[in-house]
C-alpha positions as CSV (number, residue, x, y, z in Angstrom):
1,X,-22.4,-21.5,57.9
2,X,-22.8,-17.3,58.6
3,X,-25.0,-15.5,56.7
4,X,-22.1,-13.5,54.9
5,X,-20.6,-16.8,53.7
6,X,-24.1,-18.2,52.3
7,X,-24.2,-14.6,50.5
8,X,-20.9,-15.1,49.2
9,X,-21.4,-18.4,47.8
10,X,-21.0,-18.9,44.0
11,X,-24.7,-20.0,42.2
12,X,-24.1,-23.6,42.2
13,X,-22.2,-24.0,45.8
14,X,-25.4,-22.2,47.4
15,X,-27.8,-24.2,45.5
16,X,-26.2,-27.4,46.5
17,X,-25.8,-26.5,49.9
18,X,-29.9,-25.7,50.0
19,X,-30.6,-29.2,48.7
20,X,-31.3,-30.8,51.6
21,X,-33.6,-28.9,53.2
22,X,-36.0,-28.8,50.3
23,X,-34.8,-31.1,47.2
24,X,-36.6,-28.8,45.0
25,X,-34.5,-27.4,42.4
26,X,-37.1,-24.4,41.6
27,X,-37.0,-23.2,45.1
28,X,-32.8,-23.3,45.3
29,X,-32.8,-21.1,42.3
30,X,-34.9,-18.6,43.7
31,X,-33.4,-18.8,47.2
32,X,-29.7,-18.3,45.8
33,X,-30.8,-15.6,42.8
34,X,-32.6,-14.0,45.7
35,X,-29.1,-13.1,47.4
36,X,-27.6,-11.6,49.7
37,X,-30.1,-11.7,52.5
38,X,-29.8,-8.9,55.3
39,X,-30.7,-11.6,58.0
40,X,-31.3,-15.0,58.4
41,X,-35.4,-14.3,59.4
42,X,-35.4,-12.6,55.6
43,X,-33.9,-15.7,54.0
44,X,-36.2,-17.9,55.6
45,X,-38.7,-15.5,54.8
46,X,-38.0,-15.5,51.1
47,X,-37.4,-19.2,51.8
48,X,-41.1,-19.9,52.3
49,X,-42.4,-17.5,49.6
50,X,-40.2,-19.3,47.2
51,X,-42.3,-23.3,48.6
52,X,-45.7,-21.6,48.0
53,X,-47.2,-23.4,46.6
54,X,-45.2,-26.1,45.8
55,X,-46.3,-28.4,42.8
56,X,-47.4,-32.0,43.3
57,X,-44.2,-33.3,41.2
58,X,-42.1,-30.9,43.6
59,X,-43.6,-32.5,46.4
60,X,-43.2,-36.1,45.0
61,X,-39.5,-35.2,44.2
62,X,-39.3,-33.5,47.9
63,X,-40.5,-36.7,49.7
64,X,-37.8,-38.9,47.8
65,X,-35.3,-38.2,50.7
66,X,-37.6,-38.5,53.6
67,X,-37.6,-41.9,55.5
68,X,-40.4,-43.2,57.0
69,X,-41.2,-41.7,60.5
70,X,-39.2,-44.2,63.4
71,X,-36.9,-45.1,60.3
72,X,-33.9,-43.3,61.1
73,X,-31.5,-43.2,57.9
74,X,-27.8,-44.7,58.2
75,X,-25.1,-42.8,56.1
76,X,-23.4,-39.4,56.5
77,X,-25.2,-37.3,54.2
78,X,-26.5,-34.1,55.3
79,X,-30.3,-35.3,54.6
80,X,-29.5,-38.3,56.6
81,X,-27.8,-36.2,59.7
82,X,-30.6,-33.6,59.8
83,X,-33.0,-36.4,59.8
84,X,-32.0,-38.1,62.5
85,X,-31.9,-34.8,64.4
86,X,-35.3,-34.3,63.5
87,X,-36.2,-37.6,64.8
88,X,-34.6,-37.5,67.7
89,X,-38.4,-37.4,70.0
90,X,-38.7,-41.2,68.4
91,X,-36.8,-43.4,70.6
92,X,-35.8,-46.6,68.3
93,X,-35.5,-49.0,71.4
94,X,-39.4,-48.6,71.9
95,X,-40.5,-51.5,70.3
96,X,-44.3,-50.7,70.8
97,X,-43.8,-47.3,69.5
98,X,-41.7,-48.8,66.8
99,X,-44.2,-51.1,65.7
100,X,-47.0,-48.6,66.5
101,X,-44.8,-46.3,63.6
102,X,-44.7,-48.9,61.2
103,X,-48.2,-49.8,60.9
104,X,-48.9,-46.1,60.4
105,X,-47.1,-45.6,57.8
106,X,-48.0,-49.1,56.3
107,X,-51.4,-47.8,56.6
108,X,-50.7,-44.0,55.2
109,X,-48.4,-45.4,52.1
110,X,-51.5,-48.0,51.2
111,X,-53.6,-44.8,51.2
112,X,-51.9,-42.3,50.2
113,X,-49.2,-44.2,48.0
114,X,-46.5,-41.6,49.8
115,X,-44.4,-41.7,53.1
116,X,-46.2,-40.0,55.8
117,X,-44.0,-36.5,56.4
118,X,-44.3,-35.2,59.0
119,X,-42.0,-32.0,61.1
120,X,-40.7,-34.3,63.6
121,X,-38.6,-31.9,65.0
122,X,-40.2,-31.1,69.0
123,X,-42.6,-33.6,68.9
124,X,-42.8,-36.6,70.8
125,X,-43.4,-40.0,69.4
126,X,-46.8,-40.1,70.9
127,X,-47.6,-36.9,69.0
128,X,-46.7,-38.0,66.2
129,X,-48.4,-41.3,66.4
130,X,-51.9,-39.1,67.0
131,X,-51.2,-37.1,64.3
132,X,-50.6,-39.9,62.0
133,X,-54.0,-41.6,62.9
134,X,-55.9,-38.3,62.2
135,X,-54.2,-38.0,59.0
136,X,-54.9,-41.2,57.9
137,X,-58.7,-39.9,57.9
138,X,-58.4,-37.1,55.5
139,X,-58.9,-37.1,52.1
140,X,-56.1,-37.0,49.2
141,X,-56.8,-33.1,48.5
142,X,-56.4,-32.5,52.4
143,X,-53.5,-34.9,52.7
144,X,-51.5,-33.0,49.8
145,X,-51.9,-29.3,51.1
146,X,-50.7,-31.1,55.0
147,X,-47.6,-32.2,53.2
148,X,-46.9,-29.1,50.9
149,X,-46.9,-27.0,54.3
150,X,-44.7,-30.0,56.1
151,X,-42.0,-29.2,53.4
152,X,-42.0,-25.7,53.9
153,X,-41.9,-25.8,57.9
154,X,-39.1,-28.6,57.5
155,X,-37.2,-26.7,55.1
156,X,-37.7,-23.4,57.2
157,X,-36.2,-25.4,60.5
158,X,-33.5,-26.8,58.4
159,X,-32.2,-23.3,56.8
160,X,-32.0,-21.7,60.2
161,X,-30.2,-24.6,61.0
162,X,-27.8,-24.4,58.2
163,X,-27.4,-20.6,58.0
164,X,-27.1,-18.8,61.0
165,X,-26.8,-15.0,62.0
C-alpha cells in the first residue's frame, strides 16, 4: 500500500496491517499513533525506534510466527508469504542443505530453547548455515540481543515492503 493510504488508515486497520512484520502489539501502537509519516524512510525510522529494545516476552511472542530456517510455511497468510520471500536464497530441493538446516536448528532450539531467526532475506543458504554454527557458540545474553536486532531488521525489510513511497 502508498504511504498516504497507510496514513489514512483507521487505528485498528493499520495496526493489523503491521502485524506481520513484528507481532508485537506495543510497537503497532506506536507505529500507527505515530502517524502520518512524511516518507517511508521516517516510518521505518520510527519503526525501529519503536523495537528498541524489545522485551524478552516481545521477542518470545515475535518468534511465535517464524518457522524454522529451510522450513518454508504453507498457507496464504501474509507471515507465511513474506516468509517464503524471505527464504527464497534456501533452495528446498537441496537435500544436504536441507538436512544441514535441520540439524542447526535441532541444535540451536536444544540450546537456546528458541527457533534460530535469522534475516534471510539476501543471504544464501551457505551463509546462513555459517552464521548458524557461529551462533550456536554464543552465550544466552549474546544470543538474545542477535535476535532482538534480527526482529527489528526483519520488520524494517518487511514495512518497506508493505508501505511504499
Amino acid at each position: 500500500m502508498r504511504l498516504e493510504e497507510f496514513n489514512a488508515l483507521d487505528r485498528p486497520t493499520a495496526i493489523e496491517a503491521l502485524r506481520p512484520c513484528l507481532d508485537v502489539p506495543r510497537w503497532g501502537e506506536a507505529i500507527a499513533d505515530g502517524r502520518p509519516y512524511g516518507s517511508t524512510d521516517e516510518l521505518v525510522e520510527a519503526a525501529g525506534v519503536a523495537a528498541s529494545p524489545l522485551s524478552p516476552e516481545e521477542v518470545e511472542g515475535a518468534l511465535v510466527h517464524h518457522p524454522p530456517i529451510g522450513r518454508r510455511p504453507g498457507g496464504e497468510t501474509a507471515e507465511a508469504r513474506m516468509s517464503r520471500g524471505e527464504q527464497a536464497g534456501v533452495d528446498p530441493a537441496d537435500s544436504a542443505v536441507t538436512a544441514a538446516l535441520a540439524a542447526g536448528n535441532l541444535a540451536y532450539e536444544e540450546k537456546f530453547g528458541r527457533v534460530f531467526l535469522i534475516r534471510a532475506a539476501g543471504r544464501s543458504a551457505s551463509e546462513i548455515l555459517e552464521v548458524l554454527g557461529e551462533r550456536l557458540a554464543h552465550s544466552s545474553a549474546e544470543e538474545d540481543a542477535i535476535v532482538a536486532e534480527q526482529l527489528r531488521e526483519i520488520a524494517a525489510l518487511r514495512l518497506k515492503g508493505l508501505v511504499t513511497a
